[in-house]
N, C-alpha and C positions, 0 to 999 in steps of 0.2 A: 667502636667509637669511644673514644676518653672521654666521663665525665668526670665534669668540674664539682671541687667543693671546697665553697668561700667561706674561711675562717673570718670571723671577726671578734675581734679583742678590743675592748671599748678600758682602757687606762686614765687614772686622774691622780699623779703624783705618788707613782708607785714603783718606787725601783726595783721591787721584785719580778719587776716584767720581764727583766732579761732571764732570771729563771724560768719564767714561763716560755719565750719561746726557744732559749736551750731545749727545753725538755720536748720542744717538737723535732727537733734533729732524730731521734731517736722512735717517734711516730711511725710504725706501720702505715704507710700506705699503701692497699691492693690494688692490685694487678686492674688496668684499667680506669685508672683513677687517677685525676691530679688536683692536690694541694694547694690554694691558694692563699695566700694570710692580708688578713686587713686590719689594720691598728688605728684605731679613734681614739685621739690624743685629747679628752674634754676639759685640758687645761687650759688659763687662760694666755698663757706662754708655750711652745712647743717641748715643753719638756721632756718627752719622751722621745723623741725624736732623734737623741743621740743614741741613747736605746737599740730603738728600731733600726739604726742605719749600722750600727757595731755589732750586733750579733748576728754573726752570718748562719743562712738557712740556705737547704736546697732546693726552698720554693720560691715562687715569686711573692714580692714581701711591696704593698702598697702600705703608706703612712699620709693620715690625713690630720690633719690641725680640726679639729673640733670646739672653739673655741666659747663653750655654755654653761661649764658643769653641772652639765641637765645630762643626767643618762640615757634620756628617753632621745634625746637627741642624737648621743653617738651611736647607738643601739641603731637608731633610723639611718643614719649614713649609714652602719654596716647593710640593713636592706636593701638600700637605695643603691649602693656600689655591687652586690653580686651577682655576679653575670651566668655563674655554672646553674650546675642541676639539684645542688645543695647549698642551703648557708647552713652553718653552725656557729656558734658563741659558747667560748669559756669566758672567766673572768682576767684579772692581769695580777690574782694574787693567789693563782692555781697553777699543778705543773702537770703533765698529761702522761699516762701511760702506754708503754709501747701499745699494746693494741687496742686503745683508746677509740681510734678512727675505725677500725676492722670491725669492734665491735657495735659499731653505732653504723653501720653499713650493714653489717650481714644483718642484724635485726631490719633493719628498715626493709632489706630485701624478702627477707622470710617472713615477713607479717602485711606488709604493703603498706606500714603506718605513712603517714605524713607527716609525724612528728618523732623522735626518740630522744626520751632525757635519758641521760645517767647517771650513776650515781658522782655522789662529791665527800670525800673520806676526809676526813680533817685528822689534821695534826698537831699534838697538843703540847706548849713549851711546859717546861719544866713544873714551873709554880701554877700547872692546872690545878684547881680542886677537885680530889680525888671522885665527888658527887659528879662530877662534870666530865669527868672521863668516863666512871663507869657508864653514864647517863648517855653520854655523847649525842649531847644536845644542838650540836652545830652541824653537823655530818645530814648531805639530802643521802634519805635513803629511797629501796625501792617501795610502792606501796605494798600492804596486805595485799596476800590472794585473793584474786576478784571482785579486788576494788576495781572500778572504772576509773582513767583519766582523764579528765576533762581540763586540767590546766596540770600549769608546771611553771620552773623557774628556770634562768637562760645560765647559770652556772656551765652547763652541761647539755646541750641541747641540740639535735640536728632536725631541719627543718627541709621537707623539699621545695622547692620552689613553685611546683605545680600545683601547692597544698591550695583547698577551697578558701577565698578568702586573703589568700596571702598578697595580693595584685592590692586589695580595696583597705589592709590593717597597717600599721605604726604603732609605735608604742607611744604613747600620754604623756606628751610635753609637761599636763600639768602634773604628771606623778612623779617627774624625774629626779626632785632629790626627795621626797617622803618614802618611794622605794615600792616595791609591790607593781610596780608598770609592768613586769612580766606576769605575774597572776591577772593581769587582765587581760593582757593582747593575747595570750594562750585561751584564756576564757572565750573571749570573742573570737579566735580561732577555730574554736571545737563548736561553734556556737554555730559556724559557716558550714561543719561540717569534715573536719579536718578529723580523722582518728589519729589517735594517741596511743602511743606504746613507751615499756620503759628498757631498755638494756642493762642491768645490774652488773655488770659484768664490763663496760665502759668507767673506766674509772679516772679522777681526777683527784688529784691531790691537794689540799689548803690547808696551809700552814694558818692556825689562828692565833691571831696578833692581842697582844696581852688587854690592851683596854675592851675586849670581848669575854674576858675572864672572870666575869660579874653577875650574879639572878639578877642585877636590876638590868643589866646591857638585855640578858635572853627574854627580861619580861616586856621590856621595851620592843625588842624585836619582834616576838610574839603578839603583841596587842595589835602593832602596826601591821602584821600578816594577818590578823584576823580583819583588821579595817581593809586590806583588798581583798581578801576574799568573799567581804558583803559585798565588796562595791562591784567587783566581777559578778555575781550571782545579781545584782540589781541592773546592771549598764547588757547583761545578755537575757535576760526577762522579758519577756510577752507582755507580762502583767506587774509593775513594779512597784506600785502599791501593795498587793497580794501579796508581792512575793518579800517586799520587805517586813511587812507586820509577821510573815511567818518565819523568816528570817532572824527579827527581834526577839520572838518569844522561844523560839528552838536556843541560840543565843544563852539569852537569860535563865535557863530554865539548865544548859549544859551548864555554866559558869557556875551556879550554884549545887549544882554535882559537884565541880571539881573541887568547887570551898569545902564542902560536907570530908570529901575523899583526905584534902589536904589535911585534914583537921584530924580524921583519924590516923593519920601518920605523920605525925608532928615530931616524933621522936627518930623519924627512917629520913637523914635526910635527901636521901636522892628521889625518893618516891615522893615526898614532903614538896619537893622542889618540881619536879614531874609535872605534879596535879596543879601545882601554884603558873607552874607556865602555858598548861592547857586550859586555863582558868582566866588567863591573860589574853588568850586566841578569841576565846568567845565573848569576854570583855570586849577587844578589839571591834567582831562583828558587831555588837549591839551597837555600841558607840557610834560606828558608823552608818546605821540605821537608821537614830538618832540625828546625825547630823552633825556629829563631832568630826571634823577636818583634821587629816593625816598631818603628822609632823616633819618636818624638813631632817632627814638625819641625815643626809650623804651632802658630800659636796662643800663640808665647811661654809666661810659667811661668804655669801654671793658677791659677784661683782658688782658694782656701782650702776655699772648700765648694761646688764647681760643682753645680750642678742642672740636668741637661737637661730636668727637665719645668717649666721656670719658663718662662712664656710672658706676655708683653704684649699686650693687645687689641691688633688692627689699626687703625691710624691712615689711612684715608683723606683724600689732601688734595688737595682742587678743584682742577680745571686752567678 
């Protein structure tokens, strides 16, 4: 019997989308298996839409107006819309490798996960700084041996539908342009019950776009992932008082590691740069502990009267 498995690609003003689902043409799909693609359009216009309807695939290719630019939103239509025995999510500024699908399949099959992330390899324009390359501070990798997974981010991700939990989760309306709504719905994911595995060997490709080309952008980014990764270890806690005071002081106590670290390599500056952005992570968690509220980075300035329940029929369009 064919199972299904529903891509969803959540876009907002990117015309590298057509690269991306180009490079599904070329996707591996095994034997038994069929492809479905869904595109959440979270502009406030259908922008992507000529997009989706011009690049032809030989799968079935559904396009929905998303009209919030809340990702938490598009991210929920892609749940809400798949019907197979898989959903997955790439981004709309990633291109996928031939056995991209295969590999996030046969893991899922040989381990029995409910989740499988992959990796996401970046690619660096010209005027990278050579600290940033070697560093390759953008790129999700696989964890240390014998780390546990307990979250992850939706770059790269196949999820099954049977997962525990998956029936009762959404992603966080209110996270959707501060960013980190995937380290939590994963969190509360794993929280249900759901195991986690990682396929290193599923790979995706991102090209990183030059205004990312900054320690203030990665320190920025960083702070903000350590503000959900408290907020996930507090919103799946038993005890959230307990576990935030312990949370604050583990926190404050690494942060100030990483100053000490940064400080003796002030002269190296990739390691310099290293410690100052892991120094940024645990920054991030304390703050959030604290009580300091996530910044809005995605999504540009909001629309005047946004509406996340504003939804547009789905547009299926013939391959």
């Amino acid at each position: 019997m064919t199972k299904r498995i529903d891509l969803c690609i959540c876009t907002f003003r990117r015309p590298a989308l057509a690269d991306t689902l180009r490079s599904l043409r070329d996707a591996v799909v095994p034997e038994g298996y069929e492809l479905c693609v869904f595109i959440a359009d979270n502009d406030e216009e259908p922008s992507a839409k000529p997009i989706a309807t011009e690049v032809a695939l030989p799968f079935q290719v559904t396009y929905q107006h998303v009209p919030a630019r809340n990702i938490s939103v598009a991210r929920n239509a892609g749940l809400d819309h798949a019907q197979g025995d898989f959903v997955a999510f790439i981004d709309d500024d990633e291109t996928v490798s031939p056995g991209w699908l295969a590999e996030l399949l046969e893991t899922a099959a040989a381990s029995s996960a409910d989740v499988v992330f992959g990796s996401a390899v970046s690619i660096y324009p010209a005027q990278t700084p050579a600290w940033m390359i070697d560093g390759d501070f953008h790129s999700t990798k696989p964890p240390a041996p014998g780390v546990a997974i307990t979250t992850g981010c939706s770059a790269n991700v196949l999820i099954r539908r049977s997962a525990p939990g998956l029936d009762k989760l959404r992603f966080d309306i209110a996270l959707g342009r501060a960013g980190g709504e995937d380290t939590v719905f994963f969190a509360q994911l794993h929280a249900f019950g759901a195991r986690m595995t990682f396929a290193p060997r599923a790979l995706v490709y991102e090209r990183v776009e030059p205004r990312r080309l900054s320690l203030g952008w990665l320190l920025q980014r960083r702070f903000r992932a350590g503000q959900s990764t408290a907020r996930a270890a507090l919103v799946t806690s038993q005890y959230p008082a307990s576990t935030r005071a312990r949370v604050l002081a583990l926190s404050i106590c690494k942060a100030g590691l990483c100053g000490v670290s940064t400080l003796l390599r002030v002269f190296d500056q990739r390691r310099r740069n290293y410690w100052l952005i892991r120094g940024a992570l645990h920054l991030g968690a304390a703050g959030r502990c604290l009580g300091l509220r996530e910044q809005h980075l995605y999504g540009g300035t909001p629309p005047k009267t946004p509406d996340p329940a504003v939804r547009s029929p789905h547009h299926s369009i013939a391959r």
